[in-house]
C-alpha positions in Angstrom: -12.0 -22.9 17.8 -15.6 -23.0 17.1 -16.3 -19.4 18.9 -13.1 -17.8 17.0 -15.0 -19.2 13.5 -18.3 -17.9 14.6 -16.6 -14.2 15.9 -15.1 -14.0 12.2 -18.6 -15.1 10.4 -20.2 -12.3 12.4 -17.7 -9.7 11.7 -17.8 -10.4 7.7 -21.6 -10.2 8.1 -22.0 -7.0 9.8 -19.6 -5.8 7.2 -21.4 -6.9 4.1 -25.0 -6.2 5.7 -23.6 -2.5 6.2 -22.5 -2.4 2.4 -25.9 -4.1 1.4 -27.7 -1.0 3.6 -25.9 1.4 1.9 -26.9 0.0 -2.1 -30.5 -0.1 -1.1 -29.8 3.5 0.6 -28.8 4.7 -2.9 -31.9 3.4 -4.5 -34.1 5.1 -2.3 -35.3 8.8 -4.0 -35.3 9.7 -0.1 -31.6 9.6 -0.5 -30.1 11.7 -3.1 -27.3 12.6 -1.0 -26.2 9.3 -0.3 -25.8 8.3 -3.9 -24.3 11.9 -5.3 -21.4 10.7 -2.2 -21.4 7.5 -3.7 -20.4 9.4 -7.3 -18.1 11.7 -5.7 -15.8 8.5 -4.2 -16.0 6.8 -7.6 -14.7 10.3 -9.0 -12.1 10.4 -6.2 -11.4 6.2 -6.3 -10.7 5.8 -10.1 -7.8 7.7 -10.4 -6.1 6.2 -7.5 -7.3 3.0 -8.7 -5.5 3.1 -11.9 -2.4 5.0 -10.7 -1.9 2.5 -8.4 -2.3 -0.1 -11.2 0.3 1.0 -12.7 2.8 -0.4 -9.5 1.8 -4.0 -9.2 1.6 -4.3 -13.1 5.6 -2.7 -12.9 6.1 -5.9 -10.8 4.6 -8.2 -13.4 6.7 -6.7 -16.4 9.7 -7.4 -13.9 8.5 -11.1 -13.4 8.0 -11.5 -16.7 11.1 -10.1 -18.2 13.1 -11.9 -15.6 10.5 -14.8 -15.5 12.0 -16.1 -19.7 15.6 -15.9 -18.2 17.9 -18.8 -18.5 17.6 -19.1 -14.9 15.1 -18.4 -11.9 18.0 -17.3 -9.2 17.2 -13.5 -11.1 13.6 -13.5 -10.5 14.0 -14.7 -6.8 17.1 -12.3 -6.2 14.6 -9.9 -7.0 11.9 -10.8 -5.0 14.1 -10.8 -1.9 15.2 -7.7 -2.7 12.3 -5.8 -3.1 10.9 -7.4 0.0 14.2 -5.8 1.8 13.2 -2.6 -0.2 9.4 -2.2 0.5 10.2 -1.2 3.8 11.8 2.1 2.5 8.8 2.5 -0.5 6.1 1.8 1.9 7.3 1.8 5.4 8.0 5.6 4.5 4.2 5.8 3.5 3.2 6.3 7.0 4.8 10.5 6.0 1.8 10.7 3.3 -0.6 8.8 5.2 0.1 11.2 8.0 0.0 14.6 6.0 -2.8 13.2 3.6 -5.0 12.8 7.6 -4.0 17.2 8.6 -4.1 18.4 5.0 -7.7 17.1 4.4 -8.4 18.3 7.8 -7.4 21.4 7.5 -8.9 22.1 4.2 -12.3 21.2 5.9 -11.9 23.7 8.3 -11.0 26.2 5.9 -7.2 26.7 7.5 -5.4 27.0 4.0 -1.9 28.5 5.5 -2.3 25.1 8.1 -2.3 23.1 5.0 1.3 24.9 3.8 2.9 24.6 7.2 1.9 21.0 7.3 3.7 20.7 4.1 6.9 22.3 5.4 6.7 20.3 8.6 6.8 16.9 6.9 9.2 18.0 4.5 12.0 18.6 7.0 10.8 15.2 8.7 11.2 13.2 5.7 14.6 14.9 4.6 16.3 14.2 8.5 14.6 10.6 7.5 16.4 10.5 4.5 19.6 11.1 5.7 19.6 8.6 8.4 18.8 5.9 6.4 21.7 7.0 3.4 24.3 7.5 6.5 22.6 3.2 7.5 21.9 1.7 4.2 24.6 -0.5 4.8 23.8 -1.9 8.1 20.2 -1.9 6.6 21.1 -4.0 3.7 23.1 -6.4 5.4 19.9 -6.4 8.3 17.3 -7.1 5.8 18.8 -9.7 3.8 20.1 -11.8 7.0 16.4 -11.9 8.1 15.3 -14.0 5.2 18.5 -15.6 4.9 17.6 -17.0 1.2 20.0 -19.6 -0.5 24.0 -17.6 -1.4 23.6 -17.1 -4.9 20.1 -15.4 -4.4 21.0 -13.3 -1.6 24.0 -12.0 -4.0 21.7 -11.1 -6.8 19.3 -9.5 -3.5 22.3 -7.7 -2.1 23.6 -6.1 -6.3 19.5 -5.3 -6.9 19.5 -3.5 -3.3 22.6 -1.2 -3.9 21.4 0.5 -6.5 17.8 0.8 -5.5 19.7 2.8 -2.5 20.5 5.5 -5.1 16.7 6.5 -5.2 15.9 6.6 -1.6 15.8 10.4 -1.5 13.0 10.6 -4.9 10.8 7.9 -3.2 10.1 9.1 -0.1 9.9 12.9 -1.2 7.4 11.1 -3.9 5.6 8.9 -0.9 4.9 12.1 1.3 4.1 14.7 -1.5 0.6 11.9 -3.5 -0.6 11.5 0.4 -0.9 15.4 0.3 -2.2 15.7 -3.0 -4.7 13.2 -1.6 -5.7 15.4 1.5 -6.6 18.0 -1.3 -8.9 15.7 -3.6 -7.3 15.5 -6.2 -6.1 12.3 -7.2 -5.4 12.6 -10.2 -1.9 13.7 -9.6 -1.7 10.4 -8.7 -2.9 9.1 -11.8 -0.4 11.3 -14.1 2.8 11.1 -12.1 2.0 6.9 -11.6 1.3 6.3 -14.5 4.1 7.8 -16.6 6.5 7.0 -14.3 6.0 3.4 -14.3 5.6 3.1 -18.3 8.9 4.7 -18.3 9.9 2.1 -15.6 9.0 -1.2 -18.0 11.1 0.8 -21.3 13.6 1.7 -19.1 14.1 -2.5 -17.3 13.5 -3.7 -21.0 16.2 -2.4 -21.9 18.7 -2.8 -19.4 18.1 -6.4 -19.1 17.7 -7.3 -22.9 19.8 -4.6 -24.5 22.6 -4.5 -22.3 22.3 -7.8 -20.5 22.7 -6.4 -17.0 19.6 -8.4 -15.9 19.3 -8.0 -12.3 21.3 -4.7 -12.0 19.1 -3.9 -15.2 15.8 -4.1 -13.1 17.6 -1.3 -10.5 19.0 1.0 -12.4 15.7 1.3 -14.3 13.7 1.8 -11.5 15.9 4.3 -9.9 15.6 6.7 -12.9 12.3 6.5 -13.6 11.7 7.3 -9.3 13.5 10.6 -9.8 12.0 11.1 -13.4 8.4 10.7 -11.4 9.7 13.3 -8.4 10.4 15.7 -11.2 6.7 15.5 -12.3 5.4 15.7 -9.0 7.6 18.5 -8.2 5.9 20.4 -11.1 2.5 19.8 -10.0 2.8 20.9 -6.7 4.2 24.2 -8.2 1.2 24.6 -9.5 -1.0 23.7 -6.8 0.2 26.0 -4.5 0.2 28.6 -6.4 -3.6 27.9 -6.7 -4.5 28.0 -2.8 -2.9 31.5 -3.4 -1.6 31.3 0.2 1.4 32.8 1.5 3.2 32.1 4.6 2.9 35.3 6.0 4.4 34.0 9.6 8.2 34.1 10.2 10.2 30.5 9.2 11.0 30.0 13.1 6.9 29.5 13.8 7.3 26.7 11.2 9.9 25.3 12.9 8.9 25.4 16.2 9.1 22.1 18.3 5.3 21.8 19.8 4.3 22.0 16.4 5.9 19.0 15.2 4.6 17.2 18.0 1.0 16.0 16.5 2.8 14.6 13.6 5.0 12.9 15.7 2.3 11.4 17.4 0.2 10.5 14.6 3.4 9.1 12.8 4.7 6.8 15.5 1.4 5.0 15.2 1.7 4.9 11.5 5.3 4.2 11.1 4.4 1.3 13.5 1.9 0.0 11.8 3.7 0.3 8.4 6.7 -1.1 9.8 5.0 -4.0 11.3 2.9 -4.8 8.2 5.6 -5.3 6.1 7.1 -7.1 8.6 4.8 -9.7 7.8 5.9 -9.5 4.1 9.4 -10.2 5.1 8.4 -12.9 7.5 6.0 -14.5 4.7 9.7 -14.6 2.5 11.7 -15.9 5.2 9.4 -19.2 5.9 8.8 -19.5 2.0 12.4 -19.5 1.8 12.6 -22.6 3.9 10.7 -24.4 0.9 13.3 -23.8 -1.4 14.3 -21.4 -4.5 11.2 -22.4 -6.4 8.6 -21.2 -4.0 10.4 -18.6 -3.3 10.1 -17.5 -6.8 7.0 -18.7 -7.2 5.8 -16.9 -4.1 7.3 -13.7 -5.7 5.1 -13.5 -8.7 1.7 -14.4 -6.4 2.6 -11.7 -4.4 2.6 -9.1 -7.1 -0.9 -10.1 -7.6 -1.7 -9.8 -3.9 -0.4 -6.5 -4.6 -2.9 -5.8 -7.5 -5.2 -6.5 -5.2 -3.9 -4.2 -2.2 -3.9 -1.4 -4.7 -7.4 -1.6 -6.0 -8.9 -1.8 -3.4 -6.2 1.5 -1.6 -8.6 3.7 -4.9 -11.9 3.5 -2.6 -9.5 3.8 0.9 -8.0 6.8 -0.4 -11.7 8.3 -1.4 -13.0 7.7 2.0 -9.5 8.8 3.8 -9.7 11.9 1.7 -13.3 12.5 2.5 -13.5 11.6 6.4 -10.8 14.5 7.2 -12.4 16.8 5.2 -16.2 16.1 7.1 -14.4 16.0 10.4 -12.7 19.6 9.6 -16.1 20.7 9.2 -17.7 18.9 12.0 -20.2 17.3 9.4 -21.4 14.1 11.0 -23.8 13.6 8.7 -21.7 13.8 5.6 -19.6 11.5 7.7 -21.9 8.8 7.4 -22.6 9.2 4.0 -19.3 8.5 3.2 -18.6 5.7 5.0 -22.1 4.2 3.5 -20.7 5.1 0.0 -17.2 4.0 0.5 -17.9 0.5 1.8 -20.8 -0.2 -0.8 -18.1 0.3 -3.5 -15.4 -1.2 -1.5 -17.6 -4.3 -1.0 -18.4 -4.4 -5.0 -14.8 -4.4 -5.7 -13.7 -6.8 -3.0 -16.6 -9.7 -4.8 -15.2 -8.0 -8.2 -10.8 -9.2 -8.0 -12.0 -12.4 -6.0 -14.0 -13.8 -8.8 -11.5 -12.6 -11.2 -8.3 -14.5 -9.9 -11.0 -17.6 -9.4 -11.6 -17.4 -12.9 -8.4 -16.2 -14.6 -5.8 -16.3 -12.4 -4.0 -19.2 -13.1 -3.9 -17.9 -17.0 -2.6 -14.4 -15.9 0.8 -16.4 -13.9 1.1 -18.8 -17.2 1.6 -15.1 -19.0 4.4 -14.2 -16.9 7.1 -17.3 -17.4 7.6 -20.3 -19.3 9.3 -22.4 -16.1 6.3 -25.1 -15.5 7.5 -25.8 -11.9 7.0 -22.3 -11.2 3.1 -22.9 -12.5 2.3 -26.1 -11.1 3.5 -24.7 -8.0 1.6 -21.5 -8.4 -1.7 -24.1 -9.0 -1.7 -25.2 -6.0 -2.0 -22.1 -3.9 -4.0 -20.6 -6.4 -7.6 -20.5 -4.7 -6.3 -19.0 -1.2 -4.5 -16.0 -3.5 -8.2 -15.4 -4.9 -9.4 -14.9 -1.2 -7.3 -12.5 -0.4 -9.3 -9.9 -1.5 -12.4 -11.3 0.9 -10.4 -11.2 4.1 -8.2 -7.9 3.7 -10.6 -5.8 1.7 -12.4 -4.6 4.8 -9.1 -3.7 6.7 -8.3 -2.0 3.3 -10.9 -0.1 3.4 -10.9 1.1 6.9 -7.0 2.1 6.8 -8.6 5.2 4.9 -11.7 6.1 7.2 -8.8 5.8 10.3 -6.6 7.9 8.9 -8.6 10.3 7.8 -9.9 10.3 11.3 -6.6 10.3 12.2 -7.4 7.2 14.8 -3.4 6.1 14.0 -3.5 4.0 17.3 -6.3 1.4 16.1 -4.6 0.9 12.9 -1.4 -0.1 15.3 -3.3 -2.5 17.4 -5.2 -4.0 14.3 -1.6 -4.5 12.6 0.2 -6.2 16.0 -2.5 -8.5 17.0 -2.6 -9.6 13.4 1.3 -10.3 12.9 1.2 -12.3 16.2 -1.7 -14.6 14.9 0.7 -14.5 11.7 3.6 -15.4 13.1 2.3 -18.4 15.6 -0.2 -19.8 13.1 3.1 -19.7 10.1 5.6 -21.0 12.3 3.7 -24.0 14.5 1.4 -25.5 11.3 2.9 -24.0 7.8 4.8 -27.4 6.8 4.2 -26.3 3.2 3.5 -22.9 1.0 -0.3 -23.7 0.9 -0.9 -23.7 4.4 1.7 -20.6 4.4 -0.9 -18.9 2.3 -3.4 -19.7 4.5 -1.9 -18.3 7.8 -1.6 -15.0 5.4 -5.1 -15.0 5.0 -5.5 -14.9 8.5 -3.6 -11.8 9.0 -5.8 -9.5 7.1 -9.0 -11.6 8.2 -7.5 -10.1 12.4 -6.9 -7.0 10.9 -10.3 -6.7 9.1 -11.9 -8.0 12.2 -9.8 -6.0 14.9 -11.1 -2.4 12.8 -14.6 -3.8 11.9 -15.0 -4.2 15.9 -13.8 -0.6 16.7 -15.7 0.8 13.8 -18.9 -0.4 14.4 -18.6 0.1 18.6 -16.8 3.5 18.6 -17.4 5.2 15.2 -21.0 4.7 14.3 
């Protein structure tokens, strides 16, 4: 055990010693270039950033509004369904991590009418993807809820919350695909407008379906669902727009689009991708199922603590996207040194933010979950795992971080590996020595502290 502790010290190290490089890099005059990349993936990280605060703070609202219930069954209904449905929001992410890797690619090397037939390519992917998964949403349903297997009442509330989410399948994974390509061009600040008024509609919208008409779980649904296709509608705009600034046309017939050996790249960077997705939040469900075990209340409880691990994933995605977005574009050009500077910049602020949300939960987080319900089982139960939730942002921020260089890399196949050999430790360590929700939250520290440590390794022996 002792050479498994020391192999994770060393790994950490190297990581922050890299970071630590990179700040005194910046405040060397010899170095201009390394700080005006450090400015340009704050430029690029910021919106992203508070875009994607928009999603875990969605999450809280939910918890809160369902949170001053007369009962905790809706809250933990929820949770279990939104487990079940964060396969379809992100395990259809691998389509815009995928196009976001060839679009900045492309646009590196200067291959505008690639970047459109890119476009078109994932586009008919995702809308065969669609299909399937309307024509299986039942067997799906039934699928997802079985693996958890939470108490009756809550798996009805899981099983009315999932049905209607269904409706929306279509608006989030056209919404999914088209931000990762926005992202492959630069400009995230799509991500910031469509985000960000999509989920303020979202809270008005599960307000008042839960308070004003009382349909409290169903409530939750429906509002989401409308506000998904009032967000594709707004995304659909901008990307009118966009392309009519590249001011490319397809000039080759429909049938080159649509020919077979073309689709092959993405099929090979997907499979990796949609692995890795699919795998990762197969941890997620896995986490539910043995809370589950510990009863309704940590389940619940569990529910709101993961919408802050969720706050976390999403900060620290603004400085992944920046680097994902800036890798394809150097390798398109062949630029190995902006390369470096990139990854120099992108870890330094990575690392910042990674001290920055640990010290915060430390400090406040226990006040943040007493916001969010007025049940006091659910916070003393909440206190007790509190400090292992504040490290989360230690052990997963590296692999965070490097799911952006990877894919913008387009090195899908490390990110699989880094994923497997991670849920296995998960999966052993949870089921052999988590006899309660703290050491639960421990064994999900380890997960991201493989994965951080699996990447770190390739990083620094293959990439450097």
């Amino acid at each position: 055990m002792a050479w498994v502790t020391l192999y994770i010290d060393v790994a950490f190290v190297n990581f922050f010693i890299y970071a630590c490089q990179s700040f005194a890099m910046t405040l060397s005059e010899n170095t201009p270039s390394l700080s005006a990349s450090l400015l340009k993936t704050w430029h690029l990280a910021w919106p992203v950033i508070l875009a994607n605060l928009s999603l875990p703070l969605l999450g809280l609202a939910d918890a809160a509004i369902l949170g001053h219930l007369e009962s905790s069954l809706y809250l933990a209904g929820v949770t279990v369904g939104t487990s079940v449905m964060a396969y379809v929001f992100w395990g259809f992410n691998f389509l815009g991590m995928g196009l976001s890797g060839f679009t900045s690619q492309a646009l590196g090397a200067e291959k505008h009418l690639q970047v459109i037939h890119q476009l078109m390519r994932y586009a008919i992917v995702a809308a065969v993807l669609i299909f399937v998964l309307l024509v299986f949403h039942r067997f799906y349903i039934n699928a997802g809820l079985h693996v958890i297997s939470p108490e009756a009442d809550v798996f009805d509330q899981a099983e009315l919350y999932l049905k209607v989410r269904m409706i929306g399948v279509p608006a989030i994974v056209f919404n999914s695909m088209l931000l990762g390509f926005f992202i492959g061009l630069q400009n995230t600040r799509i991500s910031l407008y469509t985000l960000s008024v999509t989920q303020i509609l979202n809270i008005g919208f599960n307000f008042l379906f839960v308070y004003g008409l009382g349909y409290k779980t169903a409530g939750i649904a429906i509002g989401t669902v409308i506000s998904e296709y009032l967000g594709l509608i707004l995304i659909l705009y901008h990307l009118r727009r966009t392309l009519r600034e590249l001011n490319t046309e397809v000039t080759e017939p429909m049938p080159f689009v649509f020919q077979l050996k073309d689709f092959l790249p993405i099929f090979h960077v997907s499979s990796h991708l949609f692995v890795r997705t699919f795998v990762l939040l197969s941890a997620f469900i896995w986490f539910n199922r043995i809370a589950a075990n510990f009863g309704e209340l940590t389940l619940a409880t569990n529910g709101v603590l993961l919408t802050f691990f969720t706050l976390i994933a999403h900060f620290l995605d603004g400085t992944a996207a920046a680097a994902e977005a800036q890798t394809g574009h150097a390798y398109g050009q062949k630029n190995q040194q902006q390369l470096t500077q990139v990854w120099r910049a992108s870890a330094l602020l990575n690392g910042g933010f990674m001290l920055l949300l640990a010290l915060l939960f430390v400090i406040f987080g226990l006040q943040i979950f007493d916001l969010l319900t007025n049940q006091q089982d659910l916070i003393a139960k909440a206190r007790e795992v509190m400090p292992w939730v504040a490290l989360l942002p230690v052990t997963g921020g590296i692999a965070f971080w490097l799911d952006g260089v990877f894919i913008g890399a387009r090195r899908s196949k490390d990110l699989r590996n880094s994923v497997l050999a991670a849920f296995l430790t998960f999966c052993l360590s949870s089921l052999y020595f988590a006899d309660n929700n703290v050491d639960l939250w421990i064994c999900f520290n380890a997960f991201f502290a493989v994965r951080s440590i699996w990447l770190l390794n390739v990083f620094f022996r293959k990439m450097l």
